[in-house]
Gaussian input, Z-matrix of N, CA and C with variables (Angstrom, degrees):
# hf/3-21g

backbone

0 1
 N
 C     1     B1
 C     2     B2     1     A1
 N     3     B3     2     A2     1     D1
 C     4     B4     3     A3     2     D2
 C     5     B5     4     A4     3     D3
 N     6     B6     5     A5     4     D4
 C     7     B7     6     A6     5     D5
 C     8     B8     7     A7     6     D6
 N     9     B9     8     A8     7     D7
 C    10    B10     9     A9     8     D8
 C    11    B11    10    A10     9     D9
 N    12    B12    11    A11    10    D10
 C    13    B13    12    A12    11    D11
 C    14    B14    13    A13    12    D12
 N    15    B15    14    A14    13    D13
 C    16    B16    15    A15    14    D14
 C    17    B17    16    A16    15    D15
 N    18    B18    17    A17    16    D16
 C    19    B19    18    A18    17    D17
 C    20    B20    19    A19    18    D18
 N    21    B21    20    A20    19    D19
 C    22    B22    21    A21    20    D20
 C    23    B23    22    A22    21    D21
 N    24    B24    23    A23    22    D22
 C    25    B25    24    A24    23    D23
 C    26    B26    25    A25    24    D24
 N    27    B27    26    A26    25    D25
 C    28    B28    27    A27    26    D26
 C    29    B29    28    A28    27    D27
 N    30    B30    29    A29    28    D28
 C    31    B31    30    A30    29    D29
 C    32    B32    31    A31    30    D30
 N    33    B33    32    A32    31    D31
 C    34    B34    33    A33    32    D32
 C    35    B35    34    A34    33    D33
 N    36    B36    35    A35    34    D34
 C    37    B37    36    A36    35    D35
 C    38    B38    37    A37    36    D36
 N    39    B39    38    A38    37    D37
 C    40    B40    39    A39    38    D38
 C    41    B41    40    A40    39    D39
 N    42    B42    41    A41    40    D40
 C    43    B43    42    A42    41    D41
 C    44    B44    43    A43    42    D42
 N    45    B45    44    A44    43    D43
 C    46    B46    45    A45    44    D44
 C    47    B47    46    A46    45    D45
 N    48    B48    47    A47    46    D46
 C    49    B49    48    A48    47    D47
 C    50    B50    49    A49    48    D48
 N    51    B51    50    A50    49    D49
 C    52    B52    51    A51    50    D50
 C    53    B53    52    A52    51    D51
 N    54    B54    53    A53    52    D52
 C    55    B55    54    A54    53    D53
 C    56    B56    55    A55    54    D54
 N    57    B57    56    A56    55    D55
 C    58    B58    57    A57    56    D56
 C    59    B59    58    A58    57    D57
 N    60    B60    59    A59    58    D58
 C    61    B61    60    A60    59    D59
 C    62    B62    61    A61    60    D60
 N    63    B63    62    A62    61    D61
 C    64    B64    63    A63    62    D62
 C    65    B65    64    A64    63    D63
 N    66    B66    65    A65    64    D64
 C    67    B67    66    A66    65    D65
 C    68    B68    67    A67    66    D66
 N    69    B69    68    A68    67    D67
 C    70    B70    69    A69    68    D68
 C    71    B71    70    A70    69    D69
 N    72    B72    71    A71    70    D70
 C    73    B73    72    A72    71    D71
 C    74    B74    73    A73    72    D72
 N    75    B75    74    A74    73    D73
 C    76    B76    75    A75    74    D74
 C    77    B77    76    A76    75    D75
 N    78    B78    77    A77    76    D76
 C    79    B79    78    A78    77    D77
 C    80    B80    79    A79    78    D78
 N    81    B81    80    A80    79    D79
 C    82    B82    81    A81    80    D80
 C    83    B83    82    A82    81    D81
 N    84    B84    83    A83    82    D82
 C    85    B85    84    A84    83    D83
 C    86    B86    85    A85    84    D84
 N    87    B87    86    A86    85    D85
 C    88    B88    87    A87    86    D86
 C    89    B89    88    A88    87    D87
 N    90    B90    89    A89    88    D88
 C    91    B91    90    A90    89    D89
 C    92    B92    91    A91    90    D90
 N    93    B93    92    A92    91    D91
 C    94    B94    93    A93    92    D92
 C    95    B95    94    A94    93    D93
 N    96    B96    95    A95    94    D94
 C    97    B97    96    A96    95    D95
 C    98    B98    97    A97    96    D96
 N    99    B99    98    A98    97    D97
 C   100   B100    99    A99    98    D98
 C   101   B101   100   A100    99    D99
 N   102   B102   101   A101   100   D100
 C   103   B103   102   A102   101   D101
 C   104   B104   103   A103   102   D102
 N   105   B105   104   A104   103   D103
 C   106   B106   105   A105   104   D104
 C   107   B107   106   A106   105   D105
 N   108   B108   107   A107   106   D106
 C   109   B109   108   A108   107   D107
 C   110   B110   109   A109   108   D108
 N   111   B111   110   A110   109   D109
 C   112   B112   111   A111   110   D110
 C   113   B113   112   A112   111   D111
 N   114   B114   113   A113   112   D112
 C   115   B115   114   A114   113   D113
 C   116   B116   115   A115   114   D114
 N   117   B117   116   A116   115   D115
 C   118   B118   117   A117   116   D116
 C   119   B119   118   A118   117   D117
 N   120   B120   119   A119   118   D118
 C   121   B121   120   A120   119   D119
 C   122   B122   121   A121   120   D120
 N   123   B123   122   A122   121   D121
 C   124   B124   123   A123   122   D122
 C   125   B125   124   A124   123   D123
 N   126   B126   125   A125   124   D124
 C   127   B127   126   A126   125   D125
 C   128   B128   127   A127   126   D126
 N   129   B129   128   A128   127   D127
 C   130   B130   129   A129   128   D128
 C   131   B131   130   A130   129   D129
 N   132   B132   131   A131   130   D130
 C   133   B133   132   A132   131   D131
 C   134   B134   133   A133   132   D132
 N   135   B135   134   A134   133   D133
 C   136   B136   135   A135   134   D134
 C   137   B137   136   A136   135   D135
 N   138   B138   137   A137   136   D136
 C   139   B139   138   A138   137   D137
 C   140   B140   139   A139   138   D138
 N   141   B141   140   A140   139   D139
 C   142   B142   141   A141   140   D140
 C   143   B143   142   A142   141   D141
 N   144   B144   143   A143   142   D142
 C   145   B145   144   A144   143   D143
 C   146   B146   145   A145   144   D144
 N   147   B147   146   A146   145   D145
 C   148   B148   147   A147   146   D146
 C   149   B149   148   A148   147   D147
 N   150   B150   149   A149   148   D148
 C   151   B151   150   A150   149   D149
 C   152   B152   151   A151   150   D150
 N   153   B153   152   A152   151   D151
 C   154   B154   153   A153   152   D152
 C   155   B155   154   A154   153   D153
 N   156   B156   155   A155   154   D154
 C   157   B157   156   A156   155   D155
 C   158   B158   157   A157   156   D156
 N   159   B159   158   A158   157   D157
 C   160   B160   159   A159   158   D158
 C   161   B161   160   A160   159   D159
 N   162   B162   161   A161   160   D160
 C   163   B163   162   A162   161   D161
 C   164   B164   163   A163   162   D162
 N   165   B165   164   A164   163   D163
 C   166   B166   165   A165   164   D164
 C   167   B167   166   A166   165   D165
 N   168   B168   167   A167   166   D166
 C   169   B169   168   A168   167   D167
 C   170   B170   169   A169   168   D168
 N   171   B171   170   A170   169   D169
 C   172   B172   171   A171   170   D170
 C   173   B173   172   A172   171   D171
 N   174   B174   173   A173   172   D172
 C   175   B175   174   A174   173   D173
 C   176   B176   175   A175   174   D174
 N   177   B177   176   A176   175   D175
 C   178   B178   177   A177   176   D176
 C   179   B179   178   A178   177   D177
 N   180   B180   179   A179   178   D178
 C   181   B181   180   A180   179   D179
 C   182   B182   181   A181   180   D180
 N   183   B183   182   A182   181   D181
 C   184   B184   183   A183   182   D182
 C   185   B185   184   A184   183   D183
 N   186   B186   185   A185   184   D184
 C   187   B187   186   A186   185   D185
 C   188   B188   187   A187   186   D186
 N   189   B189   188   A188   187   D187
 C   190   B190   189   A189   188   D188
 C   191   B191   190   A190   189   D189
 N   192   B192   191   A191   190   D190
 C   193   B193   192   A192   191   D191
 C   194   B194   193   A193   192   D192
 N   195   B195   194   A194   193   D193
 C   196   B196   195   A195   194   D194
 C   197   B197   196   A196   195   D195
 N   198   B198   197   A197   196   D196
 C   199   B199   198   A198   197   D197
 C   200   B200   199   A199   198   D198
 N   201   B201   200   A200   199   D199
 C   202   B202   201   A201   200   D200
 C   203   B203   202   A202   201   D201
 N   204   B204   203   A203   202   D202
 C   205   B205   204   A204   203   D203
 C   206   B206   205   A205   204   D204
 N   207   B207   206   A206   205   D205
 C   208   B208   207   A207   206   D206
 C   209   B209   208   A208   207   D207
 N   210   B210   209   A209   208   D208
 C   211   B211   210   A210   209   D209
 C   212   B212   211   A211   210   D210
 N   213   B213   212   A212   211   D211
 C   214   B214   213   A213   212   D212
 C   215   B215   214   A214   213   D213
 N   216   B216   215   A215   214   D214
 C   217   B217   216   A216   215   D215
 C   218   B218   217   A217   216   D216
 N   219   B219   218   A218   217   D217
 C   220   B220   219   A219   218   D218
 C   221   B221   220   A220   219   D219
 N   222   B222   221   A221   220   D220
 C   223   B223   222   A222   221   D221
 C   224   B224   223   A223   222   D222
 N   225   B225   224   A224   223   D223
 C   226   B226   225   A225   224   D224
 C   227   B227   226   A226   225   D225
 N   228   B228   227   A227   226   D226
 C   229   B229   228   A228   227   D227
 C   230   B230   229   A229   228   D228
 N   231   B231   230   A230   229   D229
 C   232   B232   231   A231   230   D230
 C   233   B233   232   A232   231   D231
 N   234   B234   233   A233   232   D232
 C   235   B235   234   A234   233   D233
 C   236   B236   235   A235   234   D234
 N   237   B237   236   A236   235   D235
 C   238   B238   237   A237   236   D236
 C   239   B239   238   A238   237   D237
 N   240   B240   239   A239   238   D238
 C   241   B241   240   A240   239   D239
 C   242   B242   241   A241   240   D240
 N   243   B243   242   A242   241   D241
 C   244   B244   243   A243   242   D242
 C   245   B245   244   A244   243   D243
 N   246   B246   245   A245   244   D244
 C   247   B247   246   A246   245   D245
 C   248   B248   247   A247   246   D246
 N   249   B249   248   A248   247   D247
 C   250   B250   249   A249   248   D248
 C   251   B251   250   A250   249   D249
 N   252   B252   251   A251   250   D250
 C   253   B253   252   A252   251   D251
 C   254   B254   253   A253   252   D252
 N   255   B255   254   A254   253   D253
 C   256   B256   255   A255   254   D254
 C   257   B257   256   A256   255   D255
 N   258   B258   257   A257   256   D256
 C   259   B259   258   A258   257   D257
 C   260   B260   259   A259   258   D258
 N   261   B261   260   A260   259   D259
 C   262   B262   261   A261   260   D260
 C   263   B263   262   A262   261   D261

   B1=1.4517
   B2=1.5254
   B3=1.2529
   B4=1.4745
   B5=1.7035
   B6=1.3125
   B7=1.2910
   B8=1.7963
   B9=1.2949
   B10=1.7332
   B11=2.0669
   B12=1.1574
   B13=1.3276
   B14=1.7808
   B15=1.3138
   B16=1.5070
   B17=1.6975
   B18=0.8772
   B19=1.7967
   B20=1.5657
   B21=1.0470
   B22=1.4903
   B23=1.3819
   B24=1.7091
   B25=1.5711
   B26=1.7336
   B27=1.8011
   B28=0.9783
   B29=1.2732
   B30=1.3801
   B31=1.9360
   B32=1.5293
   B33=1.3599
   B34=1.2515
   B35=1.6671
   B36=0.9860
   B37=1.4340
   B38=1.5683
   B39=1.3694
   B40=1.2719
   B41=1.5923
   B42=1.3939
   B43=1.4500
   B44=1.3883
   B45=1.3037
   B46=1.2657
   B47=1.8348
   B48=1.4145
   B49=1.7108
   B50=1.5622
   B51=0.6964
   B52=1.5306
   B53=1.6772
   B54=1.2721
   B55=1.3035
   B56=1.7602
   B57=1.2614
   B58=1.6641
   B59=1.6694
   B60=1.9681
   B61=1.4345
   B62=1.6243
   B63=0.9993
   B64=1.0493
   B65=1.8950
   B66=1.1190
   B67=1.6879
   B68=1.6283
   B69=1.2472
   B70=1.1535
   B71=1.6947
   B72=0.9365
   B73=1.7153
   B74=1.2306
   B75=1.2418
   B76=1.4211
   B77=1.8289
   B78=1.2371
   B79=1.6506
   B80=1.6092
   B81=1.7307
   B82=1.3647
   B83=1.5329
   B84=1.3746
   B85=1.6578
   B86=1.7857
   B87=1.5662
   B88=1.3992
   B89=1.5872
   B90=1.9284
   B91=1.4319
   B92=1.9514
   B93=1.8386
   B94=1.0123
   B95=1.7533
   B96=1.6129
   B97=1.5752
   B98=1.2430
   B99=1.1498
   B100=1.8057
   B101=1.5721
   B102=1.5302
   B103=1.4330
   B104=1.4678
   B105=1.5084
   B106=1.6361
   B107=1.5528
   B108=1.0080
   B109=1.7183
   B110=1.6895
   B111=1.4583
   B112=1.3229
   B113=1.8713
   B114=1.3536
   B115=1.3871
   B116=1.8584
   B117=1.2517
   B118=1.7234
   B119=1.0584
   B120=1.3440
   B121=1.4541
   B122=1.6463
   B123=1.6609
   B124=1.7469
   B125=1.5542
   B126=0.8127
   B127=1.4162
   B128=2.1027
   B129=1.6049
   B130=1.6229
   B131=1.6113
   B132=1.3853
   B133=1.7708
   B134=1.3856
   B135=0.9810
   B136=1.7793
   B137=1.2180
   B138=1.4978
   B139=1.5630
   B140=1.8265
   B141=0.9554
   B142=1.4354
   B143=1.5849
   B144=1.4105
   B145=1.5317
   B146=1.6914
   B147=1.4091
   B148=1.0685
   B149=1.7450
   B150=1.1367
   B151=2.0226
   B152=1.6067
   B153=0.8437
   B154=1.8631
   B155=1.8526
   B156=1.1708
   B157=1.7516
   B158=1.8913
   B159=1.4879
   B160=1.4081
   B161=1.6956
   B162=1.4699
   B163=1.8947
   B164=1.5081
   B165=1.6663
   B166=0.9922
   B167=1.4324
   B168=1.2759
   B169=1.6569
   B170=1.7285
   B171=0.9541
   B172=2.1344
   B173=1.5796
   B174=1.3699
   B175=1.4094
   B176=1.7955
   B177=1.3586
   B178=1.3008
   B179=1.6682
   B180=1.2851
   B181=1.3103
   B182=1.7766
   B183=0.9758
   B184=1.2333
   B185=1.5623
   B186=1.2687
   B187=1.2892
   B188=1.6123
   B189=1.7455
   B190=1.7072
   B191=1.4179
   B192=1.0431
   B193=1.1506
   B194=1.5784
   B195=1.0852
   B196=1.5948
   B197=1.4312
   B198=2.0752
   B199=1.8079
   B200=1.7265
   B201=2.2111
   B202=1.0882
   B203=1.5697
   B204=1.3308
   B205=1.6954
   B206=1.1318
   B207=1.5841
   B208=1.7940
   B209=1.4760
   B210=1.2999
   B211=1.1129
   B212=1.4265
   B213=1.4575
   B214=1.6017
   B215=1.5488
   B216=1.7733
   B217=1.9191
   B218=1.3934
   B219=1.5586
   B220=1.2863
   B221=1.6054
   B222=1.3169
   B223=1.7427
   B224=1.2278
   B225=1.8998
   B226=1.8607
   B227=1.6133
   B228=1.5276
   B229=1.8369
   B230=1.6968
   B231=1.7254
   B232=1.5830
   B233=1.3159
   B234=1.2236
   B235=1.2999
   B236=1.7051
   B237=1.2646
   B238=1.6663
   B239=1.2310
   B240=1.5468
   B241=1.4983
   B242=1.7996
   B243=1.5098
   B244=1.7147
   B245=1.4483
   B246=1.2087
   B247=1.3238
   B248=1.8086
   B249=0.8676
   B250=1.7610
   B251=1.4258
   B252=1.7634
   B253=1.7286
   B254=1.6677
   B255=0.9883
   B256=1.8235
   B257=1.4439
   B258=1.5539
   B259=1.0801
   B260=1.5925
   B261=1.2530
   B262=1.3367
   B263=1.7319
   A1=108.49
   A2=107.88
   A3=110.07
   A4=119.18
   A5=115.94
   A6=118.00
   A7=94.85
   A8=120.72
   A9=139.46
   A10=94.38
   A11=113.99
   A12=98.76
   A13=124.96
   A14=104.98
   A15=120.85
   A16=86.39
   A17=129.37
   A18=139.94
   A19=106.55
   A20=121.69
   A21=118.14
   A22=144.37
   A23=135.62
   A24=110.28
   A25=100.27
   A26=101.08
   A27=99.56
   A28=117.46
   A29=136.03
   A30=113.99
   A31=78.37
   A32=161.60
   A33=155.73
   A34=106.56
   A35=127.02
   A36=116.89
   A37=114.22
   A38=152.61
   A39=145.21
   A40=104.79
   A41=123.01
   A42=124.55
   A43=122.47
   A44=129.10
   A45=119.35
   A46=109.17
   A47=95.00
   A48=91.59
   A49=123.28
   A50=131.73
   A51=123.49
   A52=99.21
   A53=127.94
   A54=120.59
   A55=110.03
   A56=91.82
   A57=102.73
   A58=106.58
   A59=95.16
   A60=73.74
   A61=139.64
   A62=116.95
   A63=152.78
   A64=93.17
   A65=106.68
   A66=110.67
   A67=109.39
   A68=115.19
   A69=120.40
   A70=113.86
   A71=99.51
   A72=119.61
   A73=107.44
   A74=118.74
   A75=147.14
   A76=109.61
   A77=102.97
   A78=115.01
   A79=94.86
   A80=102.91
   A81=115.16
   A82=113.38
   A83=106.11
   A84=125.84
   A85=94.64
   A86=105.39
   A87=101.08
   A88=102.32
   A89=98.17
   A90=88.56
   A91=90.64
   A92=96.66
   A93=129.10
   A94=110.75
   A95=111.58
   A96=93.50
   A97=125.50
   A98=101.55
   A99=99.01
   A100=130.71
   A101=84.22
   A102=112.43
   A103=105.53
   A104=121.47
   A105=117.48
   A106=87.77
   A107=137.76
   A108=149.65
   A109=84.50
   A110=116.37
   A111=97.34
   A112=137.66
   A113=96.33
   A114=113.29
   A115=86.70
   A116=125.14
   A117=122.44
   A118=103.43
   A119=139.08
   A120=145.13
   A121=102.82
   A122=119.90
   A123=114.49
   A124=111.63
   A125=99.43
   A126=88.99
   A127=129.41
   A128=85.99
   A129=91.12
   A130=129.83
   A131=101.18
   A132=94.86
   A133=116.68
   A134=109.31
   A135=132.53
   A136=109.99
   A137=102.43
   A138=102.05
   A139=88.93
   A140=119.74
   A141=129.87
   A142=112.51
   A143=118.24
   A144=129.37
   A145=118.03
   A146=118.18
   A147=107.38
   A148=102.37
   A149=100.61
   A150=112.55
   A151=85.80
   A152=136.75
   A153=126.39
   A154=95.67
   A155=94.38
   A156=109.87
   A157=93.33
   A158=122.32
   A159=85.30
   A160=85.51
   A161=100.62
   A162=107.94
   A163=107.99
   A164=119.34
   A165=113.44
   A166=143.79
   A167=112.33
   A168=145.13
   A169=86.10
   A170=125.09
   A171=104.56
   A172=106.49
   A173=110.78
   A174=124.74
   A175=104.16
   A176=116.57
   A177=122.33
   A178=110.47
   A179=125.07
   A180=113.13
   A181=110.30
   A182=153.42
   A183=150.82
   A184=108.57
   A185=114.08
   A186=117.71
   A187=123.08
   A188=126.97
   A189=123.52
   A190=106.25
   A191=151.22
   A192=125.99
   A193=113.39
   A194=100.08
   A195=117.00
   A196=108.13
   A197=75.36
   A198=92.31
   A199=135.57
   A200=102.21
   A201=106.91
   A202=97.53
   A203=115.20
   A204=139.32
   A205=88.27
   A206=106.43
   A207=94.77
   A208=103.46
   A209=148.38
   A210=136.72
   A211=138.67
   A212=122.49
   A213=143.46
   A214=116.86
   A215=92.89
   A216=84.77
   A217=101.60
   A218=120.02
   A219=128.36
   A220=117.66
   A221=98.32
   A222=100.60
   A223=120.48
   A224=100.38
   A225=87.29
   A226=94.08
   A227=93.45
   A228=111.09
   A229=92.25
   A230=95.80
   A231=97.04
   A232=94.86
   A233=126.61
   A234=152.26
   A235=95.18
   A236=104.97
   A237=122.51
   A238=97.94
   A239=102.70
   A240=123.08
   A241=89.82
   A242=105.56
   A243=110.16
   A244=122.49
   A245=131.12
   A246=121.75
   A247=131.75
   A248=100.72
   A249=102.63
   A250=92.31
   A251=92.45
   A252=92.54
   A253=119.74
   A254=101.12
   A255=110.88
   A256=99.81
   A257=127.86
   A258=130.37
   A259=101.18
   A260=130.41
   A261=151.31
   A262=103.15
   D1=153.34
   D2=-177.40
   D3=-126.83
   D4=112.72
   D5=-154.25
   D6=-73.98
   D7=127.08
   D8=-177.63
   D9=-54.40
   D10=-64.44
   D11=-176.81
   D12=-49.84
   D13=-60.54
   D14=-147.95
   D15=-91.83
   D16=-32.34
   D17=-175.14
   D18=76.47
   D19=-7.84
   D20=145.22
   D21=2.70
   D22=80.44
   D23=176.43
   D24=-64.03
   D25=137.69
   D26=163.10
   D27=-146.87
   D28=-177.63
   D29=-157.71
   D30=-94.99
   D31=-51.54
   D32=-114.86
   D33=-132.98
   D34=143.27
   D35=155.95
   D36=-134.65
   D37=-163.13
   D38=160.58
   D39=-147.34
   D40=150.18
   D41=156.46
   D42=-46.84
   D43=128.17
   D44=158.46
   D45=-129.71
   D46=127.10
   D47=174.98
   D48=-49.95
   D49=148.88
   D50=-174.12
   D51=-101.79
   D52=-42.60
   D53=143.82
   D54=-94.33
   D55=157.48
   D56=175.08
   D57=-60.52
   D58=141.28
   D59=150.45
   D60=-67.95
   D61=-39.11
   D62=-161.92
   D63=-54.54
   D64=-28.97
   D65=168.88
   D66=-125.72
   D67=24.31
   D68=143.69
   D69=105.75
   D70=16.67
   D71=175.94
   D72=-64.09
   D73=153.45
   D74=-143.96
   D75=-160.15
   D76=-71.67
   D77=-167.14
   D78=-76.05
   D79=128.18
   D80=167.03
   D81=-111.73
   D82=165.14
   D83=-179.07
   D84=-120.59
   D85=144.78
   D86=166.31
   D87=-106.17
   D88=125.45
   D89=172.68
   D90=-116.26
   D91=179.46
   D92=155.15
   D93=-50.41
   D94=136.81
   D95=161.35
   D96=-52.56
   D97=-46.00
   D98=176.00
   D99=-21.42
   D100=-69.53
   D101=-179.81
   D102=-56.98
   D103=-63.19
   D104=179.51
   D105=-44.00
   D106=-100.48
   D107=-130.61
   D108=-37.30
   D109=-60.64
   D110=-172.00
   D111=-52.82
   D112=-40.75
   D113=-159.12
   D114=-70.84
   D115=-37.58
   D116=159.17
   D117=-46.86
   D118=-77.55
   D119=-132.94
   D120=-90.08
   D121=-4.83
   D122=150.28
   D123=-106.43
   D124=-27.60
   D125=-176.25
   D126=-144.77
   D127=140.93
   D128=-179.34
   D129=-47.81
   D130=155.88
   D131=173.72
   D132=-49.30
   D133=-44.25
   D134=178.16
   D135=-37.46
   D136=-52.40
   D137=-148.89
   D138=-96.28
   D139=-45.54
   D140=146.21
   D141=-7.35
   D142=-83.21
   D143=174.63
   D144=-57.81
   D145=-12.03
   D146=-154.43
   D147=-139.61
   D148=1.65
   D149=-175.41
   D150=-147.75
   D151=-80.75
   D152=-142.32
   D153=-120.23
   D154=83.29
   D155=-178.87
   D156=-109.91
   D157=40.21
   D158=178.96
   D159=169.53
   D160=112.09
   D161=-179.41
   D162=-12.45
   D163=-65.52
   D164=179.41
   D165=-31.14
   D166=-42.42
   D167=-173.38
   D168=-96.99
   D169=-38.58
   D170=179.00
   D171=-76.02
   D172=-33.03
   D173=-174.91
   D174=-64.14
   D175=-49.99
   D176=-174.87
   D177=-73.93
   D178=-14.46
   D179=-158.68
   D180=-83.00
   D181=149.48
   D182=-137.74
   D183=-92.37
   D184=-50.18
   D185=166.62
   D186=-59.45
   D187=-51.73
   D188=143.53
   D189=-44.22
   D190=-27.90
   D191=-169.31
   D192=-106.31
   D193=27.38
   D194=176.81
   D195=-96.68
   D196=-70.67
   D197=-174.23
   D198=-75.37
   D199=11.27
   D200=-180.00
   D201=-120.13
   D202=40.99
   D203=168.73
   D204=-106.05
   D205=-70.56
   D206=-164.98
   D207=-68.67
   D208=-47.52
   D209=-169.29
   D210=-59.97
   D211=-29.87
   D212=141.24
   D213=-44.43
   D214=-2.99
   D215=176.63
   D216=-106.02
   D217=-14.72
   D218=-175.55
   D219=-70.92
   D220=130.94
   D221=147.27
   D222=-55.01
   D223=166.39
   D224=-174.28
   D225=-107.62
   D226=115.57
   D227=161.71
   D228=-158.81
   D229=-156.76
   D230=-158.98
   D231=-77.91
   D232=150.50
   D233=173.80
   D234=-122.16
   D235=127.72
   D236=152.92
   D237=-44.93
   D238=176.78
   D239=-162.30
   D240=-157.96
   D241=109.03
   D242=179.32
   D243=-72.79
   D244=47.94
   D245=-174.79
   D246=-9.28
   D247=147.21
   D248=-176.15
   D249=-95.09
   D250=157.83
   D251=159.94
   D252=-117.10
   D253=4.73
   D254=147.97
   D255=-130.71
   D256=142.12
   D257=175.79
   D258=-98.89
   D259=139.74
   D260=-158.89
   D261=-84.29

């Protein structure tokens, strides 16, 4: 399987809403855990539903586009997850 963010073969993938449900999302992306744990661990549902509703816009944002440099170099096992210190 190939996780949509990180482009990764990896044995696992998970749903992630691309908008929240919680604001009414529907359309999913399959990422890597990795990748889900991260795109939680920078940023809010909010900001999530309402700024980066769409691979494109997670792909462009400065901080994903850091950590999916380093992550496209990875094998697929656990990868840390960099916490923010304001979440977006």
């Amino acid at each position: 399987m190939r996780c949509e963010l990180c482009e990764r073969e990896v044995a696992r993938v998970t749903r992630h809403h691309l908008r929240p449900r919680e604001h009414g999302g529907t359309e999913t992306a399959l990422l890597c855990s990795a990748c889900h744990r991260q795109v939680h661990a920078l940023f809010t549902n909010r900001t999530l539903a309402h700024e980066l509703d769409s691979l494109e816009k997670l792909r462009a944002h400065p901080q994903m586009r850091s950590y999916l440099r380093w992550a496209r170099r990875q094998a697929d096992r656990h990868i840390p997850v960099r916490r923010s210190r304001s979440r977006a």
